[in-house]
N, C-alpha and C positions, 0 to 999 in steps of 0.2 A: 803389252805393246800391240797383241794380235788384235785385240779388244778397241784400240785407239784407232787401228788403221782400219775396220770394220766399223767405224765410226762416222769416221773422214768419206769411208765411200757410201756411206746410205747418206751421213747428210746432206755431203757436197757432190756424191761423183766423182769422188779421189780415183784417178785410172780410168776412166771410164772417158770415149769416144764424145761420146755427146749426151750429157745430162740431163734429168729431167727439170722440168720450169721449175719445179718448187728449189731442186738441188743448186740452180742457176740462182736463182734469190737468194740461197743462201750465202752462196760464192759470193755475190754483191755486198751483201751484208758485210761478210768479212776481210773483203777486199778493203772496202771502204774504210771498214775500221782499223786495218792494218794502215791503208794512205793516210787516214788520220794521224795515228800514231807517227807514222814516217814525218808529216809535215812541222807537226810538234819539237817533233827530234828535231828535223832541220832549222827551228827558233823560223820561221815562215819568212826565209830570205827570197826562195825563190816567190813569193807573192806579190803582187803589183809592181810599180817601176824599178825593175834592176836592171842592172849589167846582164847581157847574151849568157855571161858565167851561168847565173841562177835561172834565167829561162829555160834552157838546156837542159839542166835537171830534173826540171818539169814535163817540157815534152817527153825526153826520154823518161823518165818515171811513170806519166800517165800510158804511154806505149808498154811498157813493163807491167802495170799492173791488171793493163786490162785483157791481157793474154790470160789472167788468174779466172778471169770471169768469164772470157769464153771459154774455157776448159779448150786453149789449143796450148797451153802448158801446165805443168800441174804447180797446184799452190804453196804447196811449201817451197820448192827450191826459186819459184818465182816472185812471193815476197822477202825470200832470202835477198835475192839480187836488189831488190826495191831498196833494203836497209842498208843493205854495203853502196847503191849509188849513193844516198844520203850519206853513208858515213865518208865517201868519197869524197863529196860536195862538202860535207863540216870540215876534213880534213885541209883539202885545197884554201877553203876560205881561211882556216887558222893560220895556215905559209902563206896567205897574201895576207894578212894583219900582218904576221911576223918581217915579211924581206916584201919591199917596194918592187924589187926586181921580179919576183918572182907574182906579185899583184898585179903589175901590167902588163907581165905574159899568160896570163890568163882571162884579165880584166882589162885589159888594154890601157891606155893613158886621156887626157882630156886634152883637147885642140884648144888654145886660144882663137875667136872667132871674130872679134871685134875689140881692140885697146885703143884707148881712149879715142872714142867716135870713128876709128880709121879700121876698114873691115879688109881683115887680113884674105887675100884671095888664094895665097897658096893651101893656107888651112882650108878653108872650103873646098876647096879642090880636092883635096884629102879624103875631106870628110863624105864627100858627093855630093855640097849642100850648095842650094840654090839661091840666089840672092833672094828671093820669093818665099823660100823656107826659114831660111834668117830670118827676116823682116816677120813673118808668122809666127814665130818664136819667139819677136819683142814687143808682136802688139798681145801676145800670148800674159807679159808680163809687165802690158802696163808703159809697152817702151813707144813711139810710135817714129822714132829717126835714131837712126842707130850715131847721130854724132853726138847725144843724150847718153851714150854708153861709154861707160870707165872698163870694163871687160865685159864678154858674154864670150861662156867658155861650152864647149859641147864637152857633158860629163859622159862617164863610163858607160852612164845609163840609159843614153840617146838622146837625155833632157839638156834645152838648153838653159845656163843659171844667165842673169843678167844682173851686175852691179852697174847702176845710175851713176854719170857725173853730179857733183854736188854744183851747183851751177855757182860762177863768179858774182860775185853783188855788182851792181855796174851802177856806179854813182851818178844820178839825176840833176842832184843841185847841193851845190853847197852853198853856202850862205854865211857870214857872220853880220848878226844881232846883237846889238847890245853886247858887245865883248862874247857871244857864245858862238862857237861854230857849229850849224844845222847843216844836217846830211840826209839827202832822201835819197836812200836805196831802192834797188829792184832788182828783186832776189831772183825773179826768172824773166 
């Protein structure tokens, strides 16, 4: 064990104030490789568009781990802590799969923002969203009048989703020929 810890200080600076460069590359190295592993472990929820849940664990994670590499904490008990936030983060995330209630106290719930064409203004208000942002958010997806929208709901994740109205056919002409009745529609 003596042998291990006289290991840890020549090659990282285990104990030691302030490291030398090469011992600091080291520390990086293994930081790194240790956040890899952590992010693996955490199946890479906190990566791109999530819920504040999973960002969270990010920022504070990146704040934890890089106390390891500056050597103003020491590295074992410091990626200790990294592994128990993920295993924190796996945890909380498995009781919001399990219990709804216990999902959008953590993860919060989604606003309806627009049903069918009529923009709900209490929800925005809610949400602090601006008619401006809305509308950025449908020409985002395609939409460009929100009376074109069946729902657009602001998810967990800040994103907003938009289901289109399927538009009514509006009948142009109808016609009977020859004993048939012709119909020309117009779909939009």
């Amino acid at each position: 064990m003596e042998q291990l810890a006289s290991l840890a200080e020549s090659l990282f600076g285990a104990g030691r104030d302030s490291p030398d460069l090469l011992q600091v590359v080291a520390r990086a190295a293994l930081v790194y490789l240790a956040a890899l592993v952590m992010v693996r472990w955490g199946e890479k929820r906190f990566m791109g568009k999530n819920t504040a849940f999973d960002v969270i664990l990010g920022v504070i994670l990146g704040s934890v781990v890089s106390r390891a590499i500056n050597s103003t904490a020491d590295i074992a008990p410091t990626l200790a802590a990294g592994f128990m936030l993920v295993g924190l983060h796996w945890g909380f995330a498995s009781l919001a799969f399990r219990s709804d209630h216990f999902g959008t106290l953590v993860k919060s719930h989604t606003r309806v923002l627009v049903q069918d064409g009529h923009i709900n203004w209490d929800e925005m208000r809610r949400a602090h969203m601006s008619r401006d942002d809305l509308l950025g958010a449908l020409r985002a997806e395609g939409v460009e009048n929100p009376s074109r929208v069946k729902e657009a709901r602001l998810e967990r994740s800040g994103e907003v989703s938009v289901v289109t109205r399927t538009p009514e056919p509006r009948i142009l002409e109808a016609v009977i020929e020859d004993g048939v009745l012709k119909v020309v529609l117009k779909l939009r």
